[in-house]
Rosetta silent file (secondary structure, phi, psi, omega in degrees, C-alpha in Angstrom):
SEQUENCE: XXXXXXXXXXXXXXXXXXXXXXXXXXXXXXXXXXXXXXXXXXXXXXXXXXXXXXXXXXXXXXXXXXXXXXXXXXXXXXXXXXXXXXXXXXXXXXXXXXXXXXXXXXXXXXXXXXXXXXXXXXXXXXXXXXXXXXXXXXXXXXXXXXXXXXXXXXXXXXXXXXXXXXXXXXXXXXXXXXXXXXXXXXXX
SCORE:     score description
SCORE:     0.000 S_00000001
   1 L     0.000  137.947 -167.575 -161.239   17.878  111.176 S_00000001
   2 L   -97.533  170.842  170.883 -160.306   15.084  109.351 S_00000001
   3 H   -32.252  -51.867 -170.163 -161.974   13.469  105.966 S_00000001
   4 H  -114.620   35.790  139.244 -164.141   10.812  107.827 S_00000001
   5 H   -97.690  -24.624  153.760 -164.884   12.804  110.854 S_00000001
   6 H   -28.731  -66.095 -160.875 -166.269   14.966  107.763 S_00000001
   7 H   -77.785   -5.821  175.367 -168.240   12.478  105.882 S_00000001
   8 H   -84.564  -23.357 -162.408 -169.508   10.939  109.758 S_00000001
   9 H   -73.844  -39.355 -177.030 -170.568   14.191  110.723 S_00000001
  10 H   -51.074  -46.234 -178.056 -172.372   14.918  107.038 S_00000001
  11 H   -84.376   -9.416 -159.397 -174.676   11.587  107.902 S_00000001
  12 H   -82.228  -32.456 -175.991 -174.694   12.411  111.414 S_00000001
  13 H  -109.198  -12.918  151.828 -176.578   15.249  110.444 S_00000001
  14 H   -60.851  -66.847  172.678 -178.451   14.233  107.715 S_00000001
  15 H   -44.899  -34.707 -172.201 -179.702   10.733  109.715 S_00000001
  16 H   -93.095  -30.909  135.958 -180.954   13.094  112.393 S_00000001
  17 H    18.402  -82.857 -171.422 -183.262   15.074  109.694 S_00000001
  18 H   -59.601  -38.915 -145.942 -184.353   11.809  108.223 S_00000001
  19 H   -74.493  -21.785  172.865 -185.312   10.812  111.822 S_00000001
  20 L   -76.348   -3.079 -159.800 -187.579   13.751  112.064 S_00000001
  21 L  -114.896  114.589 -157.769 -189.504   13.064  109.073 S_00000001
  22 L   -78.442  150.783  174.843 -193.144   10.878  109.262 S_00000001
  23 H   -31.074  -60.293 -163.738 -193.514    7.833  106.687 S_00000001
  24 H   -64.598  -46.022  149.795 -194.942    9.731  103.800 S_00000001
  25 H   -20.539  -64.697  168.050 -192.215   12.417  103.749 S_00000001
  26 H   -58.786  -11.165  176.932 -189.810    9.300  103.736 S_00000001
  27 H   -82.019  -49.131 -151.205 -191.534    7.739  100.674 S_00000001
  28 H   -67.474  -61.003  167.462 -191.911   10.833   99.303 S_00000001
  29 H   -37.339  -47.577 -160.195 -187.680   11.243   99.370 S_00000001
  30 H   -68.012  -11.200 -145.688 -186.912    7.297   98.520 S_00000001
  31 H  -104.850  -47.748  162.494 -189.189    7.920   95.460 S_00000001
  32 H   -40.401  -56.462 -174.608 -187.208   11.601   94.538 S_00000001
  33 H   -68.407  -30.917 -168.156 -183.928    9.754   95.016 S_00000001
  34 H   -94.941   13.501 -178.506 -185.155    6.472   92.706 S_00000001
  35 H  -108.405  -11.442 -178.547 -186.472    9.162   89.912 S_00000001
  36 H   -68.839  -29.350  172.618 -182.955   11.171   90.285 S_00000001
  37 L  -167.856  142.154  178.052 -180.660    9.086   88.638 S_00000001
  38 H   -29.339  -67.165 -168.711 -180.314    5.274   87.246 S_00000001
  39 H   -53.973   -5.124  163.565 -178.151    3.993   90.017 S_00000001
  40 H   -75.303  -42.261 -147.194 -180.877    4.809   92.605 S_00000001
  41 H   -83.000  -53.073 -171.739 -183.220    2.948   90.520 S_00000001
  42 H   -64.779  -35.460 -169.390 -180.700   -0.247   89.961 S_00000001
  43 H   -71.633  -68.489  157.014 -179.998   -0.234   93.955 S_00000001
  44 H   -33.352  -52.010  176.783 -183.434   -0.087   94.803 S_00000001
  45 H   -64.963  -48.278  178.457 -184.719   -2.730   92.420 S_00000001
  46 H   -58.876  -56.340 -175.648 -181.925   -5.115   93.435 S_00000001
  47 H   -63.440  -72.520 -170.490 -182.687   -4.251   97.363 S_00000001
  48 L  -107.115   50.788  153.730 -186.301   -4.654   97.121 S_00000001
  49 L   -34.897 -129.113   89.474 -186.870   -7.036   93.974 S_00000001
  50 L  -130.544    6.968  166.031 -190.035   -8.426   94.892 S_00000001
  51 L   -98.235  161.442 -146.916 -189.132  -11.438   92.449 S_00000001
  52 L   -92.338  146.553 -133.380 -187.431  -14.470   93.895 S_00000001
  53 L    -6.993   57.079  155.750 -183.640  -13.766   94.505 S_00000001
  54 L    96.242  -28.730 -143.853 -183.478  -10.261   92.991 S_00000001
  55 L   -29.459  -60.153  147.710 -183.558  -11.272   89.743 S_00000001
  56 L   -34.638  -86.085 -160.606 -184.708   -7.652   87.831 S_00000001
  57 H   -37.090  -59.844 -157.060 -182.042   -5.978   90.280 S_00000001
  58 H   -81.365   21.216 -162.507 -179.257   -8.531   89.127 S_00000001
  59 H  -114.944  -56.672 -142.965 -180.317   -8.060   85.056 S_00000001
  60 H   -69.465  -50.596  171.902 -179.767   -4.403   85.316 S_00000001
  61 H   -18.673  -68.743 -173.048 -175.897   -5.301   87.288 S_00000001
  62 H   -52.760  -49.129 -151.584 -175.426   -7.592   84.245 S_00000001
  63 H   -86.818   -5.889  140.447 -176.264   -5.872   81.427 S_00000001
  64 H   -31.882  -33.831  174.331 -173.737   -3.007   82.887 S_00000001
  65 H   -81.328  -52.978 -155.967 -171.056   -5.550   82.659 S_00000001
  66 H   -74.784  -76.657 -169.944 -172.085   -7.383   79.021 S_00000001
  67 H   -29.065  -20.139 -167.996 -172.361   -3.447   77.681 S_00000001
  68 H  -110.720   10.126  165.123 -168.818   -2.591   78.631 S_00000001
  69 H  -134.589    2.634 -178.178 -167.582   -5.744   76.316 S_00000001
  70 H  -164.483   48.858 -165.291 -170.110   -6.167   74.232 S_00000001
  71 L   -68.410  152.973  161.118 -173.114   -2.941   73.804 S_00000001
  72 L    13.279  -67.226 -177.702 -175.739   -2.790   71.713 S_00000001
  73 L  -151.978  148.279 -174.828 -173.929   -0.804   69.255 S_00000001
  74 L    80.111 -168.193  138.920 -170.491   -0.115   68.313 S_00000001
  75 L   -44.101  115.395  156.329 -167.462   -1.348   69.917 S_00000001
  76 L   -28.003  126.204  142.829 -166.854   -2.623   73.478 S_00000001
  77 L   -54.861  -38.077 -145.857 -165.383    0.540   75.797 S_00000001
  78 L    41.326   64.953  176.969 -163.425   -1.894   77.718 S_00000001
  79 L   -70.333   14.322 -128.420 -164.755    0.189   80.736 S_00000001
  80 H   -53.699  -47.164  158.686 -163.486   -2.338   82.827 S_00000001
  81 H   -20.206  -40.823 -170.809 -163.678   -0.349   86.082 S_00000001
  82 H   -91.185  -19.687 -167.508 -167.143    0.468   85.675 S_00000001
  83 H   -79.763  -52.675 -162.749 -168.240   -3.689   84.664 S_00000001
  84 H   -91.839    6.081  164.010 -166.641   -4.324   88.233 S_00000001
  85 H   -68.568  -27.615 -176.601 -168.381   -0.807   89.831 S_00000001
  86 H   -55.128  -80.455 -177.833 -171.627   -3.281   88.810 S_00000001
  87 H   -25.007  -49.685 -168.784 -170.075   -6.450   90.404 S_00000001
  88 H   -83.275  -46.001  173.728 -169.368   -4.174   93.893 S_00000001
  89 H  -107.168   18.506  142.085 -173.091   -2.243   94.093 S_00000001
  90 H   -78.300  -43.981 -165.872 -174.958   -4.728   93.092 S_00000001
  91 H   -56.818  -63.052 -164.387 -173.417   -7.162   96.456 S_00000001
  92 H   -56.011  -31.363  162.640 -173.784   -3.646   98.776 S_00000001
  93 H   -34.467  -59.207 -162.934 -177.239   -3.582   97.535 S_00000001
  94 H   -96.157  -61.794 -136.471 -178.194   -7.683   98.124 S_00000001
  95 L    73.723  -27.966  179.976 -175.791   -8.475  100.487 S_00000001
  96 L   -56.742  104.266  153.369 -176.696  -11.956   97.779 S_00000001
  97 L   -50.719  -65.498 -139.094 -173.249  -13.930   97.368 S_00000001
  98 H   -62.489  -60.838 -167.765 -174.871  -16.092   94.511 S_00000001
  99 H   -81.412   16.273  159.339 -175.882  -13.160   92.620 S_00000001
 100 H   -76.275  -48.699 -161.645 -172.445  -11.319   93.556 S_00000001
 101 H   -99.421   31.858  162.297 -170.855  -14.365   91.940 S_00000001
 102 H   -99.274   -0.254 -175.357 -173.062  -14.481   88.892 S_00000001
 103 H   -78.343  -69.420  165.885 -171.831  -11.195   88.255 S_00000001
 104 H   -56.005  -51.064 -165.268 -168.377  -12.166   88.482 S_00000001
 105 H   -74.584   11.558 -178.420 -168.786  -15.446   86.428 S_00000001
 106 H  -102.546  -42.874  168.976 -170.670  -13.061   83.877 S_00000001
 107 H   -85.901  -37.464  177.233 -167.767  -10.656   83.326 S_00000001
 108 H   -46.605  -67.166 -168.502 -164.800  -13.428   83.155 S_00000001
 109 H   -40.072  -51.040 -152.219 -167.221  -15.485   80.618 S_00000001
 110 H   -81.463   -2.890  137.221 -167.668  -12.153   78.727 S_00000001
 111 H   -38.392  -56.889  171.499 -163.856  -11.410   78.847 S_00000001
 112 H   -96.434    8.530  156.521 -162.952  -14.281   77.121 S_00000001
 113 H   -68.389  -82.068 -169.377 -165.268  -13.960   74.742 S_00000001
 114 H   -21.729  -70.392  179.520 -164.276  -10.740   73.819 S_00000001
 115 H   -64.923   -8.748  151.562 -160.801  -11.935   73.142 S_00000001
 116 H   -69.184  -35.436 -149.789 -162.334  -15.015   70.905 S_00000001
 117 H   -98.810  -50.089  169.517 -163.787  -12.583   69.163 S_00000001
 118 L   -72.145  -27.288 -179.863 -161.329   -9.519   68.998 S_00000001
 119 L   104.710 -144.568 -173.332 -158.110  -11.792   69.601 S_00000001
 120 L   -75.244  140.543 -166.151 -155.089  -10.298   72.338 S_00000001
 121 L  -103.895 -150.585 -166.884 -156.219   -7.181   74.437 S_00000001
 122 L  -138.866 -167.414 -166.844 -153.372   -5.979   76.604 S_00000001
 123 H  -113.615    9.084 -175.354 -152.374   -6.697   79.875 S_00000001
 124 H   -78.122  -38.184  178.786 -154.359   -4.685   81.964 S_00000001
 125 H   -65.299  -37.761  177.728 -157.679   -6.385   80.603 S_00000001
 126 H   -63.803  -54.278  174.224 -156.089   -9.961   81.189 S_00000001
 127 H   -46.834  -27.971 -174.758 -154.991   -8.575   84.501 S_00000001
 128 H   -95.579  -19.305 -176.643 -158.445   -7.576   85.374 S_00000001
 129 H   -72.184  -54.894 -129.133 -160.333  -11.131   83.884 S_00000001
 130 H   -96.955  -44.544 -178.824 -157.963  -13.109   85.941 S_00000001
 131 H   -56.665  -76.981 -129.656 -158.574  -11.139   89.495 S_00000001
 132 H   -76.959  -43.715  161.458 -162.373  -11.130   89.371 S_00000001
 133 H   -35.655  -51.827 -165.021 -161.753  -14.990   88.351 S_00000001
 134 H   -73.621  -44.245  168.747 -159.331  -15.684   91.254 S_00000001
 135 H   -33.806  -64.894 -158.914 -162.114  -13.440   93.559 S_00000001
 136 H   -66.664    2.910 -158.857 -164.984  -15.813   92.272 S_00000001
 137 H   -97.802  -41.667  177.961 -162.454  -19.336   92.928 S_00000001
 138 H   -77.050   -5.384  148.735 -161.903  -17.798   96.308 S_00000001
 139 H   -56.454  -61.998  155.578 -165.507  -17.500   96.817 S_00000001
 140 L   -50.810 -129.585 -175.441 -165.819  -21.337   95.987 S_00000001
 141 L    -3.105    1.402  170.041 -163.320  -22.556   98.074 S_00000001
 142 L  -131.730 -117.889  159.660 -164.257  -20.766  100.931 S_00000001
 143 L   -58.858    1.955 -166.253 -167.953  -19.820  101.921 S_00000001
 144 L  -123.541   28.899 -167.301 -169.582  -19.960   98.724 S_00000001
 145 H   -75.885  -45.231 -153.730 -168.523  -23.870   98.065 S_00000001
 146 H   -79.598    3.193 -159.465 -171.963  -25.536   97.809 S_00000001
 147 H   -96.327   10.879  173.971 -172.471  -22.930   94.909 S_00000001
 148 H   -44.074  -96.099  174.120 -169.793  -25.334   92.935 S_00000001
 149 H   -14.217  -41.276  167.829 -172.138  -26.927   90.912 S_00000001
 150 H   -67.736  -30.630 -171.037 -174.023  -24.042   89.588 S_00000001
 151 H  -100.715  -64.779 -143.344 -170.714  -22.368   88.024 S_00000001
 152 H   -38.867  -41.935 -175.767 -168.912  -25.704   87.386 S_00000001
 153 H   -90.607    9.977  161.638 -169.992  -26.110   83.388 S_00000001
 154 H  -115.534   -5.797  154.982 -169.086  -22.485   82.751 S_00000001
 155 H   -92.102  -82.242 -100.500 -166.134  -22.522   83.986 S_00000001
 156 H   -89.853  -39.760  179.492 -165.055  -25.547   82.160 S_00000001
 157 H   -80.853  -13.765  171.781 -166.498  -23.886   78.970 S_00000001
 158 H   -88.966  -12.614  174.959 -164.031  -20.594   79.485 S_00000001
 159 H   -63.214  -30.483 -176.600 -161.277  -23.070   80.427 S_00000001
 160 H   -70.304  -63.167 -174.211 -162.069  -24.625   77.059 S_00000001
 161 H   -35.471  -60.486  164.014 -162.725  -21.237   75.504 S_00000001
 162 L   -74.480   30.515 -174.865 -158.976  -19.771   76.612 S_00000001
 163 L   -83.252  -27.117 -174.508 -156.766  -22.640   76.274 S_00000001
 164 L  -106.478   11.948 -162.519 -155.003  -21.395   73.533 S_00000001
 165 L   -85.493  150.861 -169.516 -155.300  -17.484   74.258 S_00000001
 166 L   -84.136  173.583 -172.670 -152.003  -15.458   74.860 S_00000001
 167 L    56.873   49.333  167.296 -150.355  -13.435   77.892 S_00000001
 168 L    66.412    5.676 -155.049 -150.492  -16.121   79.645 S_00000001
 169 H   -64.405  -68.776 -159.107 -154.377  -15.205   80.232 S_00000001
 170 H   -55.922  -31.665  167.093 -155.298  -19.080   78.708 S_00000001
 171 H   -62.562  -79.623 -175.869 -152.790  -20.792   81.659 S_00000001
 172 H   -41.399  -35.844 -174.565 -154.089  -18.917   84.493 S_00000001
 173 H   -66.384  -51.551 -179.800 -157.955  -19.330   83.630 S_00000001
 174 H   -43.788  -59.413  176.728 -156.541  -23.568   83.571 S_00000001
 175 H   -19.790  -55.014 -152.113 -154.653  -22.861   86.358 S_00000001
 176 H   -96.120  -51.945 -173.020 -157.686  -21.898   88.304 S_00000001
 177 H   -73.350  -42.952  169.431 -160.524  -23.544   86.843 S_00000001
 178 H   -55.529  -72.258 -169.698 -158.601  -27.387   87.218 S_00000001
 179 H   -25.652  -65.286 -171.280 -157.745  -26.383   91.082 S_00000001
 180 H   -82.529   -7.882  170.324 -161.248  -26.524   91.728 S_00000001
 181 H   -70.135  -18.146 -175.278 -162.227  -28.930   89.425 S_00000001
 182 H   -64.718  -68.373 -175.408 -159.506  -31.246   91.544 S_00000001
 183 H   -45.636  -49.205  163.139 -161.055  -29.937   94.608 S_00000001
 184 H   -97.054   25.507 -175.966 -164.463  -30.501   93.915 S_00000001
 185 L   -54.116  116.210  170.713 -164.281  -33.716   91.806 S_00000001
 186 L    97.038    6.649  175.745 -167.060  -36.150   92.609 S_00000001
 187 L  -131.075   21.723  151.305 -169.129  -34.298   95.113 S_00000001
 188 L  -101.753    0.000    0.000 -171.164  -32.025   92.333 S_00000001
């Protein structure tokens, strides 16, 4: 048997369980699973916000991101993996582009901040700014376009912010951030 005839069979048998189980039983689980561990809690809150577009749900996403350049206390981890594990379960949570790509335009800003503040990183961290950037440009330029406007003076302030920044990190953000300023010029 292979891996995902494994893992179909695991829900296959779990889903018929749940199916067996009367409303209160099912509360009584969702409510075990959102006291079992944060990321139940964060999923849930995001999925069922009851404030207008998620907003609690996408705070907890964020400050998961801001924390892994810029916590509390201490030093940044540069966790980066884990800022874009936010970025990935908060959208399977929502299903919400806009608050997928406030996520993304929340770790790029807080990328190049970091490197204002510490100076050059390496290249895996540049490498990692500039993807979730080119992700959110290909989100504007494709289905997420009328969502220009809302992003447009924060990109323009990390375009400002990196102009002068090294590994080539300070081109590529222009690079990216002009293309769509060409592209949408005059209809924001």
């Amino acid at each position: 048997m292979n891996q995902e005839t494994q893992k179909t069979g695991r829900w296959t048998t779990i889903r018929q369980q749940l199916a067996t189980l009367e409303k209160p039983a099912l509360l009584a689980l969702v409510k075990d699973l959102y006291q079992a561990a944060p990321g139940n809690r964060d999923f849930l809150h995001a999925r069922y916000s009851p404030q207008e577009g998620g907003a609690e749900g996408l705070e907890a996403y964020r400050r998961k991101i801001v924390e892994q350049f810029f916590p509390a206390r201490g030093f940044g981890k540069l966790k980066l993996a884990e800022a874009r594990k936010a970025i990935r379960d908060y959208r399977k949570a929502t299903g919400q582009l806009a608050g997928t790509m406030e996520l993304m335009m929340t770790y790029v800003e807080n990328g190049a901040r970091f490197t204002e503040e510490y100076g050059d990183i390496d290249e895996r961290f540049y490498d990692s700014v500039e993807s979730v950037l080119d992700e959110l440009a290909a989100l504007l330029l494709g289905e997420a376009w009328k969502l220009y406007p809302e992003f447009e003076h924060r990109l323009a302030r990390v375009k400002n912010m990196t102009a002068d920044m090294g590994w080539g990190f300070g081109d590529h953000v222009t690079e990216v951030v002009s293309e769509l300023e060409e592209k949408f010029a005059g209809s924001a």
